[in-house]
Steps between C-alpha positions, in 0.01 A plus 500: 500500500872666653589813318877463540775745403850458580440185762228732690138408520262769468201427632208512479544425121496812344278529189756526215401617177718409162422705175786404217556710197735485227820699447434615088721709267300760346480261194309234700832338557472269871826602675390298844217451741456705829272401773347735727401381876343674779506363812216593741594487826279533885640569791335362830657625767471206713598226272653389165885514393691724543356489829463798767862516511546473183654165482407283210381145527669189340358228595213277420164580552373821644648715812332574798364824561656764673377674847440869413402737739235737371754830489812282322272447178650755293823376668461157351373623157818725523717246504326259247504773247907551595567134442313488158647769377899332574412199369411662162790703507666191392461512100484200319430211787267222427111568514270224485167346531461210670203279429331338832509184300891478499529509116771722352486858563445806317808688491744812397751687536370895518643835465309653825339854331368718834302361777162683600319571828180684466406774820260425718454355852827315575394408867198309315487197370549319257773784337539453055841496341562444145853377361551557148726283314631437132644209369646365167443129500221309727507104568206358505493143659884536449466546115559895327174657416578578142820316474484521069480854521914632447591747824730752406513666856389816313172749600556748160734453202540646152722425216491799205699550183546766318673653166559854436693655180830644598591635115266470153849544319669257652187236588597482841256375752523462903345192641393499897414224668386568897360209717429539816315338833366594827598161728317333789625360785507130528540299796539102485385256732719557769435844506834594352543793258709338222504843299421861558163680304771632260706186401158342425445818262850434375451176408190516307657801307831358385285187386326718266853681364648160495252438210724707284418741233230440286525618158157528454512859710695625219247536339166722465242459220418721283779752673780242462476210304882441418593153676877589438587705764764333753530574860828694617678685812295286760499740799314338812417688836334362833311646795373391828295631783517259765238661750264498212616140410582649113718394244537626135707429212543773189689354199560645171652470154598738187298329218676538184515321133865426417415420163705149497796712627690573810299594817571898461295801344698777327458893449647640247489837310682631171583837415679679210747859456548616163781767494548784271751308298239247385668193721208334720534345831247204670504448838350226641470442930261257681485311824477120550286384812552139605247262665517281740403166404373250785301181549161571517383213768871501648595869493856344457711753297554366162670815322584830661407850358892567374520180357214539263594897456835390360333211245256812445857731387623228356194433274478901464837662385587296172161700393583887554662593194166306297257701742679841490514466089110407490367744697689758378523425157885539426771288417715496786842466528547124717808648707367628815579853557456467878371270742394458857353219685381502861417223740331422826527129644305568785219684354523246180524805236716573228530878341640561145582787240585466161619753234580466136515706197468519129849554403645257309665138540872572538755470252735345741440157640456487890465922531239619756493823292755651238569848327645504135543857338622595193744780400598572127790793412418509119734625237591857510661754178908549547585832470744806570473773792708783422543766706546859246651782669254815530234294393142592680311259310703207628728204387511328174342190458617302229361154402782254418231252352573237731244319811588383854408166608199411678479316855242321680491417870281289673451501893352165636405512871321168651408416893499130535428319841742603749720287701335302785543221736346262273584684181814603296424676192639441157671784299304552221576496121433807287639404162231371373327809589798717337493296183161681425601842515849458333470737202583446107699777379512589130814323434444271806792637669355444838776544810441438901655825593384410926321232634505520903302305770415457872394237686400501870392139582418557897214802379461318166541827252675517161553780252674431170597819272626429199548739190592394154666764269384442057505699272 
C-alpha cells in the first residue's frame, strides 16, 4: 500500500493515522472540518525510498536494497532523514493512499505542521519518524468526506453586537457590530494556494457584514423595548494580521428616533434678562446635529448629515418665537431683536441664537424697532417785568390777564432693514402715526408750527419731528 507525497514513494508504508474534528463557533456553529494525520515513518538504512542516498523511488514495485557498509549506517539514515524533511518542505503537494487493489486513492492536500525524530540510536535500525500533517478537505475514493458540511476556510470566528446609550436626553444609542475570523490555508488539487490564511478570513467576514444591519440589535428587552429607533452615521473600520491569518470588521451607527421628521437631533436652551426698567428679554440658542442616512444592506449613501441638518433648521426656526414665549411665559414681541446662525457642511451641524423682547408691535409698518416721545409746552400766564430803580426786592410783575399758546412736539425715530444686495428699503410713513397725537385745542385752533424729517435709505434710519402750536 505506497504512501505517496508529492510523486515520492515512501516506503515501507508508513502507518498513517487520521483523527478529524470539527471547526465550531463557540455557539456550536460548524465553520469547517480539519483532519489531523501523522505519518509514521522507519528508516532502514539499507533499503526503502529515499534510498541511502537519499534518492526517492518512482517506479513500480519495490527498489532494491542498498549495499551499506557497517560504519555508513548513520550515513544512510542521515541522508534519508535530509530527503524527508525537503520533500515536506513543500506545503500543500498531493498526499495519498494508494490501495494495493488499484481502486481510487485516499487523498489531500496538507498544511505540513513540524516533522518529529525521536533520540536514540541513529546507527540502529530500523530509525522512527513521525510527519504531522493537517488538512481541510479529504477524498475518499475520489469523493469529499463530508462534502454537505459548508467550509468557510475559517479555524475561529465571532460575530457580536452591541448597543450602548450615548445621551438619556437626547435617546441616543451607539450600535457596534464586530465580526471577525481567524483563516486557514487551503490548497487545491494541484497544490496551488489560490488565497492566503487572511483572504480566507476576509471572505468569511465580509459575508457576514454583507448581511446588513439587523434591526432586531436595536433592541434589548426589558432595557429597550422601543422598535423605533433608526440607524445613522454608519462608520465602518477593518483590520488584518496577515501572519496570524486575521481579519476583522467594526461597524457602527448613532441610533436615534426622528420622530417622523428629518434625520437630525437638536439642543436647545432658553434663557431670560429682566432689566430694571421692567422690559424682559428671551434668548433662545441650540445646535442642530445631522445624520447620515445610508442603506442598511448597501451602505450606499442615501442622505448626507448637512442635508438632513438643513431640513432639521428648516423644520426648526418657524418655531422659536412659539418656544421662547412658552417657556418663558411672556408675550414676545415677533421682530427679532438679533440673530445669528452658524453652519458646518462638513461636520453636518448647524448653530443658532435667537433674541426677542416684550416691547411692543410697532406703530410703523416694516420698522425693526421705533422710538416715539412726546413733548407738551402747556399754556403759560402773560405778564409784565419791570425793572424799578433802587428797588431790592426786585421787578414788578404785573399780570395782563392774558395766556400763551401751548405746543406739542413729537420725535419719531424708526430703524427699518438697511440697504442690501438683495434688499432696498422703503421710506416709511408716519402720518398715520402723527394723526394720533395731533392735539384738540380749546377753540381747535391747532397750527403745524415745524414738521422736519430724515431719511437714510443705505443704513435704513428715519426721524420725523414735528411740533404743532394750539392754543
Amino acid at each position: 500500500m505506497p504512501v505517496i507525497y508529492n510523486s515520492k514513494k515512501i516506503i515501507p508504508a508508513p502507518f498513517v493515522s487520521i483523527n478529524k474534528s470539527y471547526d465550531l463557533a463557540e455557539d456550536g456553529t460548524v465553520l469547517g472540518k480539519t483532519y489531523l494525520l501523522e505519518v509514521k515513518i522507519k528508516f532502514l538504512a539499507w533499503m526503502g525510498s529515499p534510498n541511502a542516498a537519499g534518492t526517492f523511488w518512482d517506479q513500480s514495485g519495490y527498489p532494491p536494497d542498498d549495499t551499506v557498509a557497517p560504519d555508513g549506517l548513520l550515513r544512510s539514515i542521515l541522508r534519508k532523514q535530509d530527503a524527508i524533511r525537503k520533500l515536506f518542505a513543500d506545503q500543500g503537494k498531493v498526499f495519498e493512499i494508494q490501495p494495493l487493489d488499484g481502486s481510487a486513492s485516499l487523498k489531500c492536500n496538507p498544511r505540513v505542521l513540524r516533522i518529529e525524530v525521536p533520540d536514540g540510536h541513529w546507527a540502529a535500525n530500523p530509525v522512527d519518524c513521525t510527519v504531522f500533517l493537517e488538512a481541510t478537505s479529504l477524498l475518499i475514493n475520489d469523493e469529499e468526506d463530508d462534502a454537505d458540511i459548508e467550509d468557510y476556510k475559517v479555524s475561529k470566528a465571532s460575530d457580536e453586537w452591541g448597543i450602548e446609550i450615548l445621551d438619556e436626553k437626547l435617546n441616543t444609542y451607539r450600535l457596534t457590530h464586530t465580526a471577525s475570523a481567524v483563516g486557514k490555508r487551503f490548497y487545491e488539487s494541484d497544490g496551488s494556494e489560490p488565497q492566503t490564511a487572511w483572504e480566507n478570513a476576509r471572505d468569511y467576514v465580509l459575508f457576514k457584514v454583507g448581511l446588513g444591519l439587523r434591526a432586531s440589535r436595536m433592541v434589548a428587552p426589558d432595557v429597550l423595548d422601543t422598535d423605533t429607533l433608526q440607524a445613522f452615521n454608519y462608520l465602518r473600520n477593518q483590520s488584518l494580521n496577515e501572519l496570524t491569518g486575521s481579519f476583522s470588521v467594526s461597524e457602527t451607527w448613532l441610533c436615534y428616533d426622528p420622530q417622523g421628521g428629518a434625520a437630525a437631533y437638536e439642543e436647545f436652551q432658553v434663557s431670560a434678562r429682566t432689566s430694571v426698567e421692567g422690559r424682559t428679554s428671551v434668548a433662545i440658542s441650540g445646535n442642530i446635529t445631522g445624520l447620515a442616512k445610508h442603506d442598511n444592506t448597501t451602505r450606499v449613501l442615501q442622505s448626507s448629515r448637512w442635508v438632513n441638518a438643513s431640513a432639521k433648521w428648516a423644520a426648526v426656526s418657524p418655531l422659536l418665537l412659539t418656544r421662547a414665549q412658552t417657556i418663558s411665559g411672556l408675550t414676545l414681541n415677533p421682530t427679532v431683536l438679533s440673530t445669528e446662525v452658524g453652519s458646518n457642511e462638513t461636520g453636518g451641524t448647524i448653530s443658532y441664537s435667537h433674541e426677542y423682547d416684550n416691547r411692543p408691535t410697532a406703530s410703523i409698518a416694516g420698522a425693526i424697532s421705533e422710538h416715539i416721545s412726546q413733548d407738551d409746552d402747556n399754556a403759560s400766564d402773560v405778564f409784565a417785568n419791570i425793572p424799578v430803580l433802587q428797588q431790592p426786592i426786585g421787578p414788578v410783575l404785573q399780570d395782563i390777564g392774558s395766556k400763551t399758546a401751548k405746543r406739542r412736539t413729537i420725535s419719531i425715530t424708526a430703524q427699518m432693514l438697511a440697504m442690501t444686495m438683495s434688499h432696498t428699503p422703503t421710506r416709511p410713513s408716519t402720518t398715520a402715526v402723527l394723526a394720533s397725537f395731533i392735539p384738540t385745542g380749546t377753540n381747535s385752533r391747532v397750527l403745524v408750527e415745524r414738521d422736519q424729517e430724515h431719511w437714510d435709505k443705505y443704513s435704513g434710519q428715519y426721524s420725523r419731528n414735528t411740533t404743532w402750536i394750539y392754543t
